[in-house]
N, C-alpha and C positions, 0 to 999 in steps of 0.2 A: 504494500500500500504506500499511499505517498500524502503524507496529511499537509503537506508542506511541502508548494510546489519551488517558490523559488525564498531566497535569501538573500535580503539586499541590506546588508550591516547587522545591523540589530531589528530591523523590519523585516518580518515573514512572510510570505504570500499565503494565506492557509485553503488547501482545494474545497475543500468546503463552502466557506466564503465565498473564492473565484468562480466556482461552480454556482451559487446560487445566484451572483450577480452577472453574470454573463446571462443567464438562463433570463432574468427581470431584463436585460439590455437586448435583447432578440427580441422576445417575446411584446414590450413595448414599443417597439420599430415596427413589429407586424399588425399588432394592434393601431397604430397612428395610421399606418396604409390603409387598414381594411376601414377604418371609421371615416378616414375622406372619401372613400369610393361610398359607401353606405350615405352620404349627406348628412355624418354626424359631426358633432363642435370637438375634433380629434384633439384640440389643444385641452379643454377642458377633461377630455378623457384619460389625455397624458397627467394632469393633476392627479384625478383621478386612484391611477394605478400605482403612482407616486404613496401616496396616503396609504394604500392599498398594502403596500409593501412594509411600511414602515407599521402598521400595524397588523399586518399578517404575521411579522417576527414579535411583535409583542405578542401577541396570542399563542402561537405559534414554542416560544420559549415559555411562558407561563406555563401552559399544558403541560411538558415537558418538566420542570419544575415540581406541577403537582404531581404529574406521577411517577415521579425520582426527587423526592425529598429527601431521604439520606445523604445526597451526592452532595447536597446544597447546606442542609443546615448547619455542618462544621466551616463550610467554603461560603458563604451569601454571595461575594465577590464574582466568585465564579458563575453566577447568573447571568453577568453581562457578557460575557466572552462565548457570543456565538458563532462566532466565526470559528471554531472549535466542534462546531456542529452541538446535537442538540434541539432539535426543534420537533413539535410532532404537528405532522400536517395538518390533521384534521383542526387542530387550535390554531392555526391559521389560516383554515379555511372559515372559518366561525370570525375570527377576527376580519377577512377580507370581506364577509358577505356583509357584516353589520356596519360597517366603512363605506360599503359602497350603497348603503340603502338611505343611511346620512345623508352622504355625496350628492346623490343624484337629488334626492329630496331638496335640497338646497339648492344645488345650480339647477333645476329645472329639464335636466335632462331624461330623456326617453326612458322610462328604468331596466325594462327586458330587452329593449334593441343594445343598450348599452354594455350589459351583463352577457348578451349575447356573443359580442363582438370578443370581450374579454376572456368569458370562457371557452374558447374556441383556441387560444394558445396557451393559457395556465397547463396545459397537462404539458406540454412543449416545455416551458419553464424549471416544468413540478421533474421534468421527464431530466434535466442536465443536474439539479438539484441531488436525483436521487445519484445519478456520477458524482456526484460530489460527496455522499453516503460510502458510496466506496472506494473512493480513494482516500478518505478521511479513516476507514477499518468499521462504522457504525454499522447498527441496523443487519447487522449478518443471521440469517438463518439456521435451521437445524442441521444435526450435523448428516452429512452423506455420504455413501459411495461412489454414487453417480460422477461421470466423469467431468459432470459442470461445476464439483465441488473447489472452493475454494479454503486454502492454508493461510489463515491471518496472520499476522505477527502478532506474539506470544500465546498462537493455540497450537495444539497438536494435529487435532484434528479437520479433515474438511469440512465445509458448510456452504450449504445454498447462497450463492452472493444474491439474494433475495434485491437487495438496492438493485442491481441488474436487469433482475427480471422485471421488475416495476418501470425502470427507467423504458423498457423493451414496450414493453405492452402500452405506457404511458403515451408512447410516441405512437402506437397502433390508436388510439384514442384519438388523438392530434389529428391523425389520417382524416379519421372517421368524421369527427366534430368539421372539420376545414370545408370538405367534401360538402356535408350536409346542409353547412351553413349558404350554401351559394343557391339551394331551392327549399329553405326553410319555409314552411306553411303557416306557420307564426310567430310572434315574437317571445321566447323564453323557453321556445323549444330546443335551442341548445344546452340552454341552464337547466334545464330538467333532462335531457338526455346523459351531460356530465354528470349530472348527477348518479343517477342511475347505472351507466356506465363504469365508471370509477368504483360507486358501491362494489359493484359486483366482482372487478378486478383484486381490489384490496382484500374482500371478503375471500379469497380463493388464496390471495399471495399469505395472509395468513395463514396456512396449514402449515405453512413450511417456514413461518418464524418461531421462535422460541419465547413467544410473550403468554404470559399466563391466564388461566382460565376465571374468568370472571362469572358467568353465566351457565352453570354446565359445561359444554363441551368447547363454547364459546369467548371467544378473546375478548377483553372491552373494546380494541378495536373494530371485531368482527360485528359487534354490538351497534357500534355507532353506523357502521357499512350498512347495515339491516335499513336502519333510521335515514340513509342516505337513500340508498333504494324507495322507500318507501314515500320519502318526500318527495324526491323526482319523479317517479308515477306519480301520487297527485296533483304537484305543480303540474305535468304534462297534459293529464286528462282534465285539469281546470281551465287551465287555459285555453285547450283545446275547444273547449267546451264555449267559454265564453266568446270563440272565433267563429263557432260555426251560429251561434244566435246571434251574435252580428252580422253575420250574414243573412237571416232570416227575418232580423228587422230592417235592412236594406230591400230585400225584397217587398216585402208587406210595406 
């Protein structure tokens, strides 16, 4: 692994970090194109995602915090140092949605066309992020035979490079969302299919992490993946819904 890509004096370059700010500097270049071509206010959307970011790692780290408080309560300090990696996405996904529900609230923009646009590259983003998971040593899987097993530094054994497989299929997601977005039948039908999508990805890549059972057989992430699924079908079939009676009161 290589937690630490370059050394410039006493200044580190940490892959972690590199990785997740590279992943927010694409992914906000595509997002700026795609909202000029859409006839949306790209500059305010660049705000936006700005915000977005900066309170995705609060959240993001918080979460993470709460559910590794022993790492913290001898260390406090060590809370801010995330560029060390650290962060659990679902808390910054929680952090970015309620940021952008603010946002748009206030500047008066479009809320589903706008969350549309966006989540159409966060799995792009989420997808270099989790590269950054593994070259940081984080986030490693159960252990394997399988010939995709990975030998960490200071394990014996191999292990699922699980960040891999997520970062893999994350970009399969990216595919799919880009693709769908260009003959979308309404607005917040991407945000409900990410959702959805993703749920069910995470709820599968967990078999093969080593995170603990909360629910029966079930992970607390596996948990919240359910709740994810679950939300995106009925965001999907509400909105859906309320597209298709606007259309029948156009008619009538």
């Amino acid at each position: 692994m290589h937690p630490v890509l370059f050394n410039f004096g006493n200044l580190k370059i940490f892959s972690y970090g590199a990785m997740v700010a590279l992943g927010v500097l694409f992914s906000t270049v595509f997002v700026y194109r795609l909202a000029l071509k859409r006839g949306l206010d790209a500059e305010k959307i660049v705000d936006l995602i700005f915000w977005i970011v900066v309170w995705g790692l609060i959240g993001g780290r918080l979460f993470y915090v709460l559910i590794n408080p022993e790492i913290y309560f001898k260390n406090p300090l060590e809370i801010i140092k995330i560029n060390k990696g650290g962060l659990v996405f679902h808390g910054s996904l929680l952090g970015a949605i309620i940021t952008a529900l603010v946002f748009v609230k206030k500047s008066k923009q479009p809320l589903f066309e706008t969350l549309d646009i966006i989540f159409v590259f966060l799995p792009l983003a989420h997808a270099l992020g989790r590269v950054g998971c593994f070259l940081n040593g984080c986030c490693a899987g159960k252990p394997t035979q399988s010939f995709l097993g990975v030998i960490f530094p200071g394990h014996s054994l191999r292990v699922h490079p699980t960040q891999l497989y997520s970062a893999f299929f994350l970009l399969i997601i990216f595919l799919i969302l880009y693709f769908l977005e260009k003959k979308k039948h309404f607005a917040g039908e991407i945000v409900s299919l990410y959702l959805i999508i993703y749920g069910v990805m995470r709820f599968a890549i967990e078999y093969l992490r080593d995170n603990p059972k909360v629910l029966g057989d079930l992970t607390m992430f596996q948990c919240i993946s359910i709740v994810l699924i679950l939300l995106g079908g009925v965001l999907h079939n509400a909105l859906k819904s309320k597209r298709k009676s606007g259309k029948l009161e156009e008619k009538t």
